[in-house]
C-alpha positions as CSV (number, residue, x, y, z in Angstrom):
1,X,29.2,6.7,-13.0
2,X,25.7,4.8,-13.8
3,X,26.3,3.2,-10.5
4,X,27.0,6.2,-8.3
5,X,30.3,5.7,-8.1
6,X,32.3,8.8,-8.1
7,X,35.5,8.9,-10.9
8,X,38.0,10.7,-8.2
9,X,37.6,10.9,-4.6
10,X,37.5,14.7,-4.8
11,X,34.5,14.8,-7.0
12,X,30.8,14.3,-6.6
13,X,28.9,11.2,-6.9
14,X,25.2,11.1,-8.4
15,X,22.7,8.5,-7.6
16,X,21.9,6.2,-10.3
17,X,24.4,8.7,-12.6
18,X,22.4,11.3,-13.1
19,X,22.0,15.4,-11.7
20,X,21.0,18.2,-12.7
21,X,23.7,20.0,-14.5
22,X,22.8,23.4,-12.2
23,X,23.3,21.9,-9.1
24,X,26.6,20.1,-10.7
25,X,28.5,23.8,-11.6
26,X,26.4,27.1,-12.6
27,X,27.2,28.0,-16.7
28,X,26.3,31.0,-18.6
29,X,25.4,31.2,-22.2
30,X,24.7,27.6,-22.4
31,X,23.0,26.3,-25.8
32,X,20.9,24.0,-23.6
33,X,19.1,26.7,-21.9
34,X,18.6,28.7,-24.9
35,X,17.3,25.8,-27.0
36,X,14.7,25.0,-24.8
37,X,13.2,28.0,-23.3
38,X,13.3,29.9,-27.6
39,X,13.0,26.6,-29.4
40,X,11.2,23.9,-27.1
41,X,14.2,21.6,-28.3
42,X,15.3,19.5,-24.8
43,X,18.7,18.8,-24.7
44,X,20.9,16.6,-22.3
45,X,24.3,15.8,-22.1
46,X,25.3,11.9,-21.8
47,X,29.3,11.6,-19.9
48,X,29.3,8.0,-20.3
49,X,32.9,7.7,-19.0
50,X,35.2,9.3,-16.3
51,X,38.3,10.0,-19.2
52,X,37.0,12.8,-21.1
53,X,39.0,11.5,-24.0
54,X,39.3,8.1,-24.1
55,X,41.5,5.9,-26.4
56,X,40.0,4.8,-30.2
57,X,40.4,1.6,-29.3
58,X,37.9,1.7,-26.3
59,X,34.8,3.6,-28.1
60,X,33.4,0.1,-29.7
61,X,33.4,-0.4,-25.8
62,X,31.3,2.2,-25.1
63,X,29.1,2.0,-27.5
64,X,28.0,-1.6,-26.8
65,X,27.6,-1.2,-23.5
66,X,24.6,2.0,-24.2
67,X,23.4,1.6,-27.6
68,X,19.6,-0.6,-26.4
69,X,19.6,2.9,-23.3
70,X,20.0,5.6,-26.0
71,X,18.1,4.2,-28.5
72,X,15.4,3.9,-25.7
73,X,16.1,7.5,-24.9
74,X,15.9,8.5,-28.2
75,X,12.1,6.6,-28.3
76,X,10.8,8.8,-25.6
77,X,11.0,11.7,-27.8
78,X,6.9,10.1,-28.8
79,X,6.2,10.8,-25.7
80,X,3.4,13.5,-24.1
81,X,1.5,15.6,-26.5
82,X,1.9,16.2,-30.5
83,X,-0.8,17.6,-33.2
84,X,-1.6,20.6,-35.1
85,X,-3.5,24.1,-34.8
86,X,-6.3,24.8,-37.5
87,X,-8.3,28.2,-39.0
88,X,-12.0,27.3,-38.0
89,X,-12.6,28.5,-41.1
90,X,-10.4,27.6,-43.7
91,X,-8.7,24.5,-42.3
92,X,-5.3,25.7,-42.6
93,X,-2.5,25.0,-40.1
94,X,-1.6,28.5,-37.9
95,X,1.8,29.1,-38.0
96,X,3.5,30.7,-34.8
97,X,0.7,29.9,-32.7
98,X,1.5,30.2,-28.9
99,X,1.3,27.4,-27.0
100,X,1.7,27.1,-22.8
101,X,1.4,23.9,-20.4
102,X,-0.7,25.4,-17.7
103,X,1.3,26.1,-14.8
104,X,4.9,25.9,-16.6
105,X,6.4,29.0,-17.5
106,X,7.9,28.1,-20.6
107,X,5.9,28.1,-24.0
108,X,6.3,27.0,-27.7
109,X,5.5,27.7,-30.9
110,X,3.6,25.8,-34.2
111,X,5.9,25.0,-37.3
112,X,5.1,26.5,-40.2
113,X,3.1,23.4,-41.2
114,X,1.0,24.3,-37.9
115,X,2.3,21.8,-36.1
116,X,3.4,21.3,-32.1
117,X,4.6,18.6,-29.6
118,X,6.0,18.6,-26.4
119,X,7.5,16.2,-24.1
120,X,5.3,15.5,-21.0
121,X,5.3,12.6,-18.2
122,X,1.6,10.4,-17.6
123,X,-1.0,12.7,-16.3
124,X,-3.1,14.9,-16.9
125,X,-3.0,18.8,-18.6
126,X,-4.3,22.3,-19.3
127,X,-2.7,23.4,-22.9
128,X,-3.2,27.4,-23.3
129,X,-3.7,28.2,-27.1
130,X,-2.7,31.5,-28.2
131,X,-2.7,33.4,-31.8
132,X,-3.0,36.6,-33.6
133,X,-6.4,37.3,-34.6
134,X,-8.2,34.1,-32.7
135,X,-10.3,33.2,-29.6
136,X,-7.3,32.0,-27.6
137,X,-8.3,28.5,-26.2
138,X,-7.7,26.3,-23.0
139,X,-7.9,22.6,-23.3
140,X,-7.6,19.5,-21.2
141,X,-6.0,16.5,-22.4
142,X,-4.6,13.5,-20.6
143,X,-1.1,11.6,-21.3
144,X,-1.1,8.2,-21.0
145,X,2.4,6.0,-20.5
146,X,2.0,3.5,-23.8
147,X,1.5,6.1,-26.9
148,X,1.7,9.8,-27.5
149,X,-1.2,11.6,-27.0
150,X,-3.0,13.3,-30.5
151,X,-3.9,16.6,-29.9
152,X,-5.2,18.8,-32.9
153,X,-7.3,22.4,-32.2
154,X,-9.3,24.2,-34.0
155,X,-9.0,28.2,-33.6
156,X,-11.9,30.3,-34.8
157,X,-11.3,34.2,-36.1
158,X,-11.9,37.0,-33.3
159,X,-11.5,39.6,-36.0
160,X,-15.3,41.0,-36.9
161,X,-16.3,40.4,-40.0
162,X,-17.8,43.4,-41.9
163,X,-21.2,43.0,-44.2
164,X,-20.7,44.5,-47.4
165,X,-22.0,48.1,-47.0
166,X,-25.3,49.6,-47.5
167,X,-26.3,52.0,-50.4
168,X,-26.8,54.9,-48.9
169,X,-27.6,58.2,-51.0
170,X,-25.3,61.5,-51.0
171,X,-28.3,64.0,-51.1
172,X,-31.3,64.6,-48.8
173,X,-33.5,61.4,-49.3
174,X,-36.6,62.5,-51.4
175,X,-40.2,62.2,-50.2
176,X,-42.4,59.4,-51.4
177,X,-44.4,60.3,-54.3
178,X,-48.1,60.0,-54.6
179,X,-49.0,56.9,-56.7
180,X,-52.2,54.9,-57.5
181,X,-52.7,51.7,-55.4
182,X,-53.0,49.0,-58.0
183,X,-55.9,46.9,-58.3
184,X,-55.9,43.4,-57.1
185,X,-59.2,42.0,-58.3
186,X,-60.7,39.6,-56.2
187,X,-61.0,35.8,-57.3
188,X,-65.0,35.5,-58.7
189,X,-65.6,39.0,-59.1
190,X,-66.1,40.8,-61.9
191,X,-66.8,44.2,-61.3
192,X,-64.2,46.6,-62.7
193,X,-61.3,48.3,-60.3
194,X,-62.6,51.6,-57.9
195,X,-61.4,54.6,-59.3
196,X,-58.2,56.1,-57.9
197,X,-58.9,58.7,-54.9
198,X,-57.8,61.9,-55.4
199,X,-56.9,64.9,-52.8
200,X,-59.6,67.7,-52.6
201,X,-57.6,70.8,-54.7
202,X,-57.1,74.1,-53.0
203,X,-56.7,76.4,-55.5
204,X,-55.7,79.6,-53.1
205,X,-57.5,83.1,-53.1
206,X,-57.8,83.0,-56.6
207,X,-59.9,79.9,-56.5
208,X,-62.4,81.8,-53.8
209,X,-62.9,85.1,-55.4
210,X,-63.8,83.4,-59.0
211,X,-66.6,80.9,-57.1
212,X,-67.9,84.0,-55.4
213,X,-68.2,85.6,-58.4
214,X,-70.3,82.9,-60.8
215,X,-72.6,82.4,-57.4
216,X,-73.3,85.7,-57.7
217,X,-74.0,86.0,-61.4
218,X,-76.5,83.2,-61.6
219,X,-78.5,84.7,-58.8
220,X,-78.7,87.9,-60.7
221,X,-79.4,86.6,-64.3
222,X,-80.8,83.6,-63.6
C-alpha cells in the first residue's frame, strides 16, 4: 500500500499510502473526530497490510519492516507548540484556559497543571488566550523544524479589585467645633503665645435694654 499500489483491482490506490479517511468512505460517530475536536488528542489509523487479519506467524514481519517509521511518528508528537498558562499575580497554572490557533476553528484546553501543546508544521502563528476572569491575550510565536517551540503566558485578572471601604458615619456629619489654634513659637523668640481670639458676644434684646439702662444711670447720678 506504501507504494501506491492498490490490494484489489476494485479498490482505490493512494499515493505514497496515505488519504484522508473522509475522502476514503464518510463514518459517523467516529472516536477520531470526537477526540480531536473535545480533547485535542490527534489520532490516525496505520493499515499496514492488505489482509485485515493476517496470520501469527507473519506479524514479526510486519513489525520489522515499520518499527524505525512509527517510532519516528511517534517522535513528532514534540513537534509545534507546548507550555503553560500563569495567574499574573499569583503564579499559578490556569486550569481550562481556552486556547485557539488563529485562523483554525478548533481549540483546546490547559490540564489541570495549566499546561497546553499542540501539533503544528514550521511557520509562523497567532495563539488566542482565553479564561474566566482574565485579559484574554493574542500572541505570536514561530515554529521551527528541529525542536518544539516553549511557549508559557502569563494572564493578568480583569476582575476589579475593590479598596477596603471607607468609614463613613450613620448620622448627619457634625459641624466643626471652634478650637484654639495652637501656638508654634518661633525659633529665637521669646515672647509668650498671642491670646486666643474670641467672637464678639451678642447677647439679644436683653443684652441692649440693660446697656441702655446703666448709660442712663451714670448720666443722671454721676
Amino acid at each position: 500500500m506504501s507504494r501506491g499500489v492498490a490490494c484489489k483491482s476494485q479498490t482505490p490506490a493512494f499515493e505514497n499510502g496515505i488519504t484522508n479517511g473522509a475522502a476514503w468512505y464518510p463514518l459517523t460517530g467516529g472516536m477520531q473526530d470526537y477526540n480531536y475536536v473535545w480533547y485535542g488528542c490527534m489520532e490516525v489509523t496505520l493499515e499496514i497490510s492488505c489482509c485485515k487479519f493476517p496470520p501469527a506467524y507473519e506479524l514479526k514481519k510486519y513489525w520489522d519492516d515499520n518499527q524505525l517509521s512509527l517510532i519516528k511518528f511517534l517522535a513528532e508528537a514534540h513537534r509545534g507548540v507546548q507550555g503553560f498558562i500563569f495567574d499574573g499575580n499569583t503564579g499559578k497554572p490556569v486550569e481550562r484556559a481556552s486556547l485557539k490557533v488563529k485562523g483554525r476553528d478548533v481549540g483546546f484546553q490547559t490540564t489541570k497543571h495549566g499546561e497546553f501543546w499542540r501539533v503544528l508544521m514550521p511557520g509562523l502563528y497567532k495563539l488566542e488566550v482565553y479564561a474566566e476572569g482574565y485579559t484574554p491575550r493574542e500572541i505570536e510565536f514561530m515554529v521551527v523544524d528541529q525542536h518544539p517551540t516553549l511557549l508559557n503566558v502569563t494572564l493578568q485578572t480583569s476582575k476589579r479589585q475593590d479598596s477596603p471601604p471607607f468609614y463613613r458615619p450613620n448620622g448627619p456629619i457634625p459641624a466643626p467645633s471652634h478650637q484654639h489654634q495652637l501656638y508654634r513659637p518661633v525659633p529665637g523668640s521669646h515672647s509668650p503665645p498671642p491670646p486666643p481670639a474670641h467672637a464678639p458676644y451678642d447677647g439679644g434684646i436683653l443684652s441692649t435694654l440693660s446697656s441702655g439702662l446703666n448709660s442712663l444711670y451714670s448720666n443722671i447720678f454721676g
